[in-house]
Short mmCIF file of the C-alpha atoms (twelve columns), coordinates in Angstrom:
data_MODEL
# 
_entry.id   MODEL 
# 
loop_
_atom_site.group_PDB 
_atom_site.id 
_atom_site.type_symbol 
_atom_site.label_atom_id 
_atom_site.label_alt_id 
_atom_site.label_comp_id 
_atom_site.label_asym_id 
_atom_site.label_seq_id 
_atom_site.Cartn_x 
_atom_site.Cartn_y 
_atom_site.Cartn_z 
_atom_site.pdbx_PDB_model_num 
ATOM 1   C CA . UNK A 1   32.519  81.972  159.522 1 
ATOM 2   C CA . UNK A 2   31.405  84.681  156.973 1 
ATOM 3   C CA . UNK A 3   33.336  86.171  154.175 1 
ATOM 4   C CA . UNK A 4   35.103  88.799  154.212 1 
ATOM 5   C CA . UNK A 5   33.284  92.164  152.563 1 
ATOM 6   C CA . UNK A 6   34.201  92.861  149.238 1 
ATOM 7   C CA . UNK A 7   34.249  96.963  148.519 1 
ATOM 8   C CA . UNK A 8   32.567  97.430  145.518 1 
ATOM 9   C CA . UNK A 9   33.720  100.917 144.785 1 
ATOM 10  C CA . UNK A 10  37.914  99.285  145.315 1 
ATOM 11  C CA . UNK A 11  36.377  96.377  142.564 1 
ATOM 12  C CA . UNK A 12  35.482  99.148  140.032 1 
ATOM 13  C CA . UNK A 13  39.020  100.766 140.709 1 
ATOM 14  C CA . UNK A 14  40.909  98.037  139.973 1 
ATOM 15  C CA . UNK A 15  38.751  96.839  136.967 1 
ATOM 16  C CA . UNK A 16  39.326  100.251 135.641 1 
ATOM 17  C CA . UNK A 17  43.067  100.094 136.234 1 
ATOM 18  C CA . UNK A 18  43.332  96.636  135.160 1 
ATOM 19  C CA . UNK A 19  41.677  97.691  131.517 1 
ATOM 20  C CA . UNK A 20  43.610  101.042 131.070 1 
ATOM 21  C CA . UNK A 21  46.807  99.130  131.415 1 
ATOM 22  C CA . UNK A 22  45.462  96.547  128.739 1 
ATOM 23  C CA . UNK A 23  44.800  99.257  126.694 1 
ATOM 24  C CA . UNK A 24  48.354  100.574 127.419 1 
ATOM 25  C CA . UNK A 25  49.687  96.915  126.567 1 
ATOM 26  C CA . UNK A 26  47.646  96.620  123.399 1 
ATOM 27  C CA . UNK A 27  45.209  93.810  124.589 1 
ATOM 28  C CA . UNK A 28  41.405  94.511  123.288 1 
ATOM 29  C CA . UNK A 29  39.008  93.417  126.711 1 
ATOM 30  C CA . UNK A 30  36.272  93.823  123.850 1 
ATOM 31  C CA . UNK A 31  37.548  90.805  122.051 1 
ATOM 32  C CA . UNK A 32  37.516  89.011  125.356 1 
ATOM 33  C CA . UNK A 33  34.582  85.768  124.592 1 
ATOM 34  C CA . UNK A 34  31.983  86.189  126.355 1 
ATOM 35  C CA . UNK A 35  31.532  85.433  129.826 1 
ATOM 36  C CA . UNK A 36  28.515  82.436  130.339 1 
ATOM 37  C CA . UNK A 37  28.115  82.098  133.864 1 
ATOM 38  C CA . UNK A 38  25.350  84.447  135.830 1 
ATOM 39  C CA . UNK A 39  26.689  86.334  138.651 1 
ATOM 40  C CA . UNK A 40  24.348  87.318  141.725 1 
ATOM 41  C CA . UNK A 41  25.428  90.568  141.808 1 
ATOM 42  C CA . UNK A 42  27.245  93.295  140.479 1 
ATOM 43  C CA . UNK A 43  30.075  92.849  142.422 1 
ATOM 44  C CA . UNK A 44  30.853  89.048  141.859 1 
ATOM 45  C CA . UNK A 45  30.458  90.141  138.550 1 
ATOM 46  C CA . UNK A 46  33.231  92.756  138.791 1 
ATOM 47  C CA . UNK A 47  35.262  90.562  140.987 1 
ATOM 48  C CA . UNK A 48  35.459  87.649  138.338 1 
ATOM 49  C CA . UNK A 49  36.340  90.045  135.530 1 
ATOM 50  C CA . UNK A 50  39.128  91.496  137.539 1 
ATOM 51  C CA . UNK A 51  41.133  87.860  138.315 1 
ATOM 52  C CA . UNK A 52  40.366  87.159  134.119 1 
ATOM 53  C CA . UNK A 53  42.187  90.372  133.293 1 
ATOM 54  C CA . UNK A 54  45.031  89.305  136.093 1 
ATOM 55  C CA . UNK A 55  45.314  85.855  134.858 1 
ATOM 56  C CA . UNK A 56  45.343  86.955  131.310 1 
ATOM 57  C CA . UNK A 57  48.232  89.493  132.003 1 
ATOM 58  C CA . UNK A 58  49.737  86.971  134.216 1 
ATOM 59  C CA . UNK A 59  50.052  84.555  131.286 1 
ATOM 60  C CA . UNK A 60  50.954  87.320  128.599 1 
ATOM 61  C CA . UNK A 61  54.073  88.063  130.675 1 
ATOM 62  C CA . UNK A 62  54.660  84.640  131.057 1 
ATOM 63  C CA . UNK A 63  54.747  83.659  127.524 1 
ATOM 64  C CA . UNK A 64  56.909  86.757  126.675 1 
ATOM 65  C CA . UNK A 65  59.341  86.490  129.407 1 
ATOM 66  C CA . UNK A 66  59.891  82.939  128.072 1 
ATOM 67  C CA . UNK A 67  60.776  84.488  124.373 1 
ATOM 68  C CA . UNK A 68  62.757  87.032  125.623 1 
ATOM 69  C CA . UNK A 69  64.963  84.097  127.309 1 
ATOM 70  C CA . UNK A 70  65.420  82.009  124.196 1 
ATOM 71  C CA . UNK A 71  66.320  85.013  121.750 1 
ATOM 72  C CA . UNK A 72  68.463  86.271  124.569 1 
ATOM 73  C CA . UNK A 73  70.192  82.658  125.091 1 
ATOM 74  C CA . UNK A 74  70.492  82.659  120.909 1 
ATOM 75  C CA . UNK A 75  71.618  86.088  120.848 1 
ATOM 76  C CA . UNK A 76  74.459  84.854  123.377 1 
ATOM 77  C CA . UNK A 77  75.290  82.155  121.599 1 
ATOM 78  C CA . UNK A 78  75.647  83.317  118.013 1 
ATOM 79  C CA . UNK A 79  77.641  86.271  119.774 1 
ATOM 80  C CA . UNK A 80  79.835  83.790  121.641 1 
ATOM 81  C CA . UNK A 81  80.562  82.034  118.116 1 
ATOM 82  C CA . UNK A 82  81.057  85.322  116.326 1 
ATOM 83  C CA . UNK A 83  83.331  86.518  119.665 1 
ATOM 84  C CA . UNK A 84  85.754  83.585  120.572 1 
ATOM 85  C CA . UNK A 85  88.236  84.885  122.614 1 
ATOM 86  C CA . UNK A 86  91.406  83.067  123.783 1 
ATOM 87  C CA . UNK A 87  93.730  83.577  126.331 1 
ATOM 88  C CA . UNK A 88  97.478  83.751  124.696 1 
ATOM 89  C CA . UNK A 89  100.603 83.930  126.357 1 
ATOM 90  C CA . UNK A 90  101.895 83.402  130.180 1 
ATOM 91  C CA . UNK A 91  100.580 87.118  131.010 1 
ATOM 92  C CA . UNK A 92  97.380  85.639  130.139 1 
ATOM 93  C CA . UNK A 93  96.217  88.220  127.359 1 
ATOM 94  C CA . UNK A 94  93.021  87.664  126.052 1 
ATOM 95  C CA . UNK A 95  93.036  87.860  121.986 1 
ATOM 96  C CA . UNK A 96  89.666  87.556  119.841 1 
ATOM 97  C CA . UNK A 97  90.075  84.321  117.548 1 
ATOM 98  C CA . UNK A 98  88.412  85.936  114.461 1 
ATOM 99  C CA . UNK A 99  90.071  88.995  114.518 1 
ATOM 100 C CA . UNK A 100 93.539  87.049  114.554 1 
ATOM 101 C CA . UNK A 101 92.330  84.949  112.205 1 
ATOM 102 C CA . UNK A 102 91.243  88.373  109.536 1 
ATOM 103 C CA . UNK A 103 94.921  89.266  110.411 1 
ATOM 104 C CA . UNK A 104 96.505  86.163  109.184 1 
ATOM 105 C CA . UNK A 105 94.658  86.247  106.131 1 
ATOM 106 C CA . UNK A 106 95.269  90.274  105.279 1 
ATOM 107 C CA . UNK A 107 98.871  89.170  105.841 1 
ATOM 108 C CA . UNK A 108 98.723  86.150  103.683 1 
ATOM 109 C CA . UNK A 109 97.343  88.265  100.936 1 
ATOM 110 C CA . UNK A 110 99.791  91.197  101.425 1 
ATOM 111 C CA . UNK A 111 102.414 88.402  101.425 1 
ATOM 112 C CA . UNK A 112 101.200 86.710  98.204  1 
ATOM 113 C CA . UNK A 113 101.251 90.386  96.560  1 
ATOM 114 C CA . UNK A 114 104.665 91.160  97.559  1 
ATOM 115 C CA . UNK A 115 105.727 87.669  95.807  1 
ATOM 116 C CA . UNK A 116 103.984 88.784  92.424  1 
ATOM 117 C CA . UNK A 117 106.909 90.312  90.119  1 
ATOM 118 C CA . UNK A 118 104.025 92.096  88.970  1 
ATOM 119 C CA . UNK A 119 103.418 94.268  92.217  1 
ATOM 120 C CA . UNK A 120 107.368 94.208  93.552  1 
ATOM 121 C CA . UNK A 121 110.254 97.044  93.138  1 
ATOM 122 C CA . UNK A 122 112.776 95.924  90.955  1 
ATOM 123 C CA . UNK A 123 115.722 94.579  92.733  1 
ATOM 124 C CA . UNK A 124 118.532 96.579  94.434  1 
ATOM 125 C CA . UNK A 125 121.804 95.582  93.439  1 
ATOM 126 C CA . UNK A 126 123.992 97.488  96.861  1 
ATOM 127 C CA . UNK A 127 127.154 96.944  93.980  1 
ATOM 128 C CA . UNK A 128 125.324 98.750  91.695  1 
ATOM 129 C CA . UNK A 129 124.260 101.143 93.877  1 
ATOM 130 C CA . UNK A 130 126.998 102.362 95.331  1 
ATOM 131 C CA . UNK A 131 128.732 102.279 92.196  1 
ATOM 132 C CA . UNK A 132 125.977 104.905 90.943  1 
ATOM 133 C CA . UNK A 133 126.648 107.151 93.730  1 
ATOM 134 C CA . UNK A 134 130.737 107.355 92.816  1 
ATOM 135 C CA . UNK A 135 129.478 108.113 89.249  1 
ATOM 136 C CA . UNK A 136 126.966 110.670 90.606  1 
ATOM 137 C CA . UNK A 137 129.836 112.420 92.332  1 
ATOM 138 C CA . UNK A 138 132.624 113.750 89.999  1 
ATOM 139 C CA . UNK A 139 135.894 114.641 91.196  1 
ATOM 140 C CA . UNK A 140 136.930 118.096 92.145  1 
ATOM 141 C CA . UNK A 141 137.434 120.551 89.691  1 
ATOM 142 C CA . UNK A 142 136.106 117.802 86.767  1 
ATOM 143 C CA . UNK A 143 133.065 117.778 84.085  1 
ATOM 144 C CA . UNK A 144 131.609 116.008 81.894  1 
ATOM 145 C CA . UNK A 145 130.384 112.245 81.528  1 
ATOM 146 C CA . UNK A 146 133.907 110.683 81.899  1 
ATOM 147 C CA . UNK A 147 134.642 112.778 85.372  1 
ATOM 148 C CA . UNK A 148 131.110 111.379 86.043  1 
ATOM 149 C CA . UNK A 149 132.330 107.727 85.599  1 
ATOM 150 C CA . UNK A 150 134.894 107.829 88.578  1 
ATOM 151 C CA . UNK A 151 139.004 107.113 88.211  1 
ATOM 152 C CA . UNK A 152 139.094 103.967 86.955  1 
ATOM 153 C CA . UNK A 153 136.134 103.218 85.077  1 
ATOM 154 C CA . UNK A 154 136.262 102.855 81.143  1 
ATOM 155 C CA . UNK A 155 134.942 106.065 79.545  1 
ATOM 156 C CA . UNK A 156 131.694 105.153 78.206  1 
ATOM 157 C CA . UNK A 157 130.757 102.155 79.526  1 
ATOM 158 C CA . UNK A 158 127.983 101.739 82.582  1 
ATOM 159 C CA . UNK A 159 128.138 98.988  85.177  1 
ATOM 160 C CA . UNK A 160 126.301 95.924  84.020  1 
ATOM 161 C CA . UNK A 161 122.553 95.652  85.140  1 
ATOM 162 C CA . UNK A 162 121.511 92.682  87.192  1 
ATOM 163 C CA . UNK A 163 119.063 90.728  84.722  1 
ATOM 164 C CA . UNK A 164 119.061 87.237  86.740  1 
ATOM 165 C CA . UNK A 165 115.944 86.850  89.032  1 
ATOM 166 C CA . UNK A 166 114.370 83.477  90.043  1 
ATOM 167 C CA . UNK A 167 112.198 81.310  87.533  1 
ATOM 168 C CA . UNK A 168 113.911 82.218  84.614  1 
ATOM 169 C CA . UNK A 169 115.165 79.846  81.903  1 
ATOM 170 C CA . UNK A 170 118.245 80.520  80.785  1 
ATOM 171 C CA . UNK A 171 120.890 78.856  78.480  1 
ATOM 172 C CA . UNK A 172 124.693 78.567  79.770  1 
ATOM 173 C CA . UNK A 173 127.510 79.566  77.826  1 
ATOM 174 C CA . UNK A 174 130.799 78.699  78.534  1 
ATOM 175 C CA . UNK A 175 133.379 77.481  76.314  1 
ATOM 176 C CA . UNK A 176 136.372 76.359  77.757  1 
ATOM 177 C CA . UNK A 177 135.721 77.841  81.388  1 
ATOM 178 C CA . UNK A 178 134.248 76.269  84.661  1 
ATOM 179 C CA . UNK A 179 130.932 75.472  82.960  1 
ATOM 180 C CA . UNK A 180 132.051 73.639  79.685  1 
ATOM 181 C CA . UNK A 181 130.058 70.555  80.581  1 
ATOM 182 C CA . UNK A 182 127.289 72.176  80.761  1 
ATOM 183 C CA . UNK A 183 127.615 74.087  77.607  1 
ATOM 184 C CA . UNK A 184 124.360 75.732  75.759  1 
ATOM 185 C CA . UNK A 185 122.479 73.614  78.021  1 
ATOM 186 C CA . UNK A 186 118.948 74.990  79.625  1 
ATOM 187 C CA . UNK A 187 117.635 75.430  82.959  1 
ATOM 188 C CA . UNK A 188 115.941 77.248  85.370  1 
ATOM 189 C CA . UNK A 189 117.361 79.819  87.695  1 
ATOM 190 C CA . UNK A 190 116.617 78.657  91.324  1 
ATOM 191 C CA . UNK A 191 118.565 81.489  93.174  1 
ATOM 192 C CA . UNK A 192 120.365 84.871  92.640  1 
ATOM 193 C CA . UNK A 193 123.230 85.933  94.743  1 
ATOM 194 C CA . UNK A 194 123.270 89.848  93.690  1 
ATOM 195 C CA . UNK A 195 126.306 90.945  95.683  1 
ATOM 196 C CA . UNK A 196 128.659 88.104  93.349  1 
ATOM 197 C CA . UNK A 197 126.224 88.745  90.452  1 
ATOM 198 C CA . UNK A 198 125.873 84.938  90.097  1 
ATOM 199 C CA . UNK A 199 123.262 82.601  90.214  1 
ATOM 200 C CA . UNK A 200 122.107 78.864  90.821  1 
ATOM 201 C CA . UNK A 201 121.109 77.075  87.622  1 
ATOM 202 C CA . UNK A 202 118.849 73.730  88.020  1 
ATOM 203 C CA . UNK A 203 119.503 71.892  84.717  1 
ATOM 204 C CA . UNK A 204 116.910 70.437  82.950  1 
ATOM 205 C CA . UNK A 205 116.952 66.742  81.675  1 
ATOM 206 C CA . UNK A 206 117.231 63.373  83.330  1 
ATOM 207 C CA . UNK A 207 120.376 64.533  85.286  1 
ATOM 208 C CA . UNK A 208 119.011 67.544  86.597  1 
ATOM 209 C CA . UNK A 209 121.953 68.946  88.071  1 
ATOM 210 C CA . UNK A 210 122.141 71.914  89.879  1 
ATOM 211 C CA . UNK A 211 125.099 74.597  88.670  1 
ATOM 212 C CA . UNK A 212 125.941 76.871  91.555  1 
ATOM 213 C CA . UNK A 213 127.475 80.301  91.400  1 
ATOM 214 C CA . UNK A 214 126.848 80.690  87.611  1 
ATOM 215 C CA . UNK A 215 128.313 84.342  86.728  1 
ATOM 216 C CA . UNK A 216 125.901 86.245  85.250  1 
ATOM 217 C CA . UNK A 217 127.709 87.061  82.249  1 
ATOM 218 C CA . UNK A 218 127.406 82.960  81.117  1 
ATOM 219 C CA . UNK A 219 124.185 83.164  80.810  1 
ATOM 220 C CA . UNK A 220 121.443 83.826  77.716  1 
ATOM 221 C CA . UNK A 221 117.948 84.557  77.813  1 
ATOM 222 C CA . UNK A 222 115.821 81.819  76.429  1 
ATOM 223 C CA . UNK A 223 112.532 82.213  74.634  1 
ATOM 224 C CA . UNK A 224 111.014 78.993  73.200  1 
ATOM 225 C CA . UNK A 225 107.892 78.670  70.967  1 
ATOM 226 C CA . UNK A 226 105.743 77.201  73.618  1 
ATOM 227 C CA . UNK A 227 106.535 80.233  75.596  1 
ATOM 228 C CA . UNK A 228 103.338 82.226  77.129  1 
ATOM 229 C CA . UNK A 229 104.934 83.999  79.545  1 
ATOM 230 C CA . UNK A 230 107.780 86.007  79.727  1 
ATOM 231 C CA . UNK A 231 109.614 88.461  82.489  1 
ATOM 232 C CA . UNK A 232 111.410 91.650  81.016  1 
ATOM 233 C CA . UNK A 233 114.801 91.930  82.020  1 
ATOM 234 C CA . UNK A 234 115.838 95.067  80.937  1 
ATOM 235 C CA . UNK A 235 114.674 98.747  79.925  1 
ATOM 236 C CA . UNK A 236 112.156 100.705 81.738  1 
ATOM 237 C CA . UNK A 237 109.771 98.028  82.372  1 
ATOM 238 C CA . UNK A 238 112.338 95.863  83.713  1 
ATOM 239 C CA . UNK A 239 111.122 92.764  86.536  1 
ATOM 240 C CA . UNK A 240 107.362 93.003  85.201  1 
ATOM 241 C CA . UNK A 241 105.660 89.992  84.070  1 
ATOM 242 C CA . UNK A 242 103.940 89.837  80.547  1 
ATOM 243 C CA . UNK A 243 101.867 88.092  78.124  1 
ATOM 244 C CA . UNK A 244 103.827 86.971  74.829  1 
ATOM 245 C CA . UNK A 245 102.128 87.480  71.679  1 
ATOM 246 C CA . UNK A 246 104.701 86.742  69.159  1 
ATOM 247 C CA . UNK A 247 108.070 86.492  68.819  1 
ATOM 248 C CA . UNK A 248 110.949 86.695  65.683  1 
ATOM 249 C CA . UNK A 249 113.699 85.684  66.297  1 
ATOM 250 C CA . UNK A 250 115.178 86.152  62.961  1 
ATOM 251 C CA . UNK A 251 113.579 90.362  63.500  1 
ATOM 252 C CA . UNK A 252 115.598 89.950  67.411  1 
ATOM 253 C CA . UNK A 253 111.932 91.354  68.100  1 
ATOM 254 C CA . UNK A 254 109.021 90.294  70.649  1 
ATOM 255 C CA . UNK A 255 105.325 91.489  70.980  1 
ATOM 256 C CA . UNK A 256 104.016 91.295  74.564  1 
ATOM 257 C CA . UNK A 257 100.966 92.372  76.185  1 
ATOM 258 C CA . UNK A 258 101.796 94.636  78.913  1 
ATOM 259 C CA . UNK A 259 98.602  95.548  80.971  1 
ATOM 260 C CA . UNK A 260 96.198  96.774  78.485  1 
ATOM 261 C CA . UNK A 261 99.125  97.864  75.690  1 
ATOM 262 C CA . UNK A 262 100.894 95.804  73.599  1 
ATOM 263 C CA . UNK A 263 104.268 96.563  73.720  1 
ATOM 264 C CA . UNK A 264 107.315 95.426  71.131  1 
ATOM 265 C CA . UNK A 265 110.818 95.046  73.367  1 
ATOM 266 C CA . UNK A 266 113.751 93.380  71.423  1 
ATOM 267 C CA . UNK A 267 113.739 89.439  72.259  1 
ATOM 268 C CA . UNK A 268 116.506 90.005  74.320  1 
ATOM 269 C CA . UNK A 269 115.461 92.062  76.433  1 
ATOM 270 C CA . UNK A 270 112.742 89.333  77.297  1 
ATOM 271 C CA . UNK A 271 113.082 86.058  78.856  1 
ATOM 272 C CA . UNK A 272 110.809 82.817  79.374  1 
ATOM 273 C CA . UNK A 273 109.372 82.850  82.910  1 
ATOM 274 C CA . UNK A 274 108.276 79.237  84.773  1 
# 
């Protein structure tokens, strides 16, 4: 049986096409070794060089279809780690894990800047509020401050500002009242009930009892020597945590650090935060 007839001029065709698409590719036939068996002819010549450029293509698209799965399958996975989804509710809603997770945190942060005195409003008495608003509106046909005041009110004398705030230490004073027992004895305010301007008092000591619904006006600011930090309960900077430098008690005064300014605020006005 003879072989088929090999067309040399279809050889030199695809040789040529073979190499210009090498060239295309980047792959140098020049740097090919050397081929070091003898060919007959021409043609078996041109017909071995064409199936080593086709095997050598061959196995170049091999190798690189075989990277292109394993950066692909890495790709997928890192993406699958960085994209967790999870399906939340009974309407099935799909919710990305990490960006619920960002969301949390942002929350957590805003939350933990909301708690710093530092950072918060001072608090809204609605008493004292609506109180303001009578005084704000005088009476038809009146002027002046004590018009201002509303019928009733003392002439010259404003409503009492809410001082008490949670983590203070104050000192109790009462007499002969409700809270004799507990008489210039210290603690630490554990809550405020604005609306009855009173306050719970945790006692410090081995008893540790807790006074509850302590009026406001039994109560003292208290500013020991091992004091660092202090919360200023009234005047313009009222509710803002600060650094004390020094007090005086004899002086009534009290040097605290304030931001980046030292401010001096009578010790009163100034009490030790926990």
């Amino acid at each position: 049986r003879r072989a088929p007839r090999v067309s040399g001029r279809l050889l030199l065709a695809e040789v040529s096409q073979a190499r210009s698409h090498n060239r295309r590719c980047g792959v140098d036939a020049a740097a090919l070794p050397p081929q070091l068996q003898t060919f007959a002819s021409e043609e078996q010549r041109a017909a071995s060089s064409l199936d080593g450029e086709f095997l050598r293509r061959a196995h170049e698209l091999r190798e690189a279809a075989v990277g292109s799965r394993a950066s692909g399958s890495r790709a997928a996975s890192g993406g699958a780690a960085a994209k967790k989804r999870q399906r939340v509710g009974a309407s099935g809603v799909i919710v990305d894990v990490a960006a619920a997770e960002e969301e949390e945190a942002r929350q957590a942060e805003e939350d933990v800047e909301l708690a710093n005195p530092l950072l918060r409003p001072p608090p809204r008495d609605p008493a004292r509020a609506s109180r303001a608003k009578e005084q704000r509106r005088p009476a038809d046909g009146a002027t002046g401050p004590c018009a201002a005041a509303g019928p009733g009110a003392p002439a010259g004398h404003a409503p009492p500002v809410m001082w008490v705030s949670r983590k203070l230490r104050v000192r109790v004073v009462d007499e002969a009242g409700e809270f004799k027992g507990s008489h210039l004895k210290k603690g630490v305010v554990t809550r405020v009930n604005s609306a009855r301007r009173s306050c719970d008092v945790e006692l410090e000591g081995e008893t540790s009892a807790l006074l509850r619904s302590v009026p406001q006006e039994l109560l003292e600011t208290v500013v020991s020597r091992t004091c660092s930090r202090v919360e200023i309960v009234r005047g313009p900077h009222s509710s803002l945590l600060a650094e004390l430098l020094h007090r005086d008690p004899a002086g009534n005064r009290a040097l605290v650090q304030l931001g980046e300014a030292e401010v001096e605020l009578p010790l009163d006005d100034v009490c030790e935060f926990v």
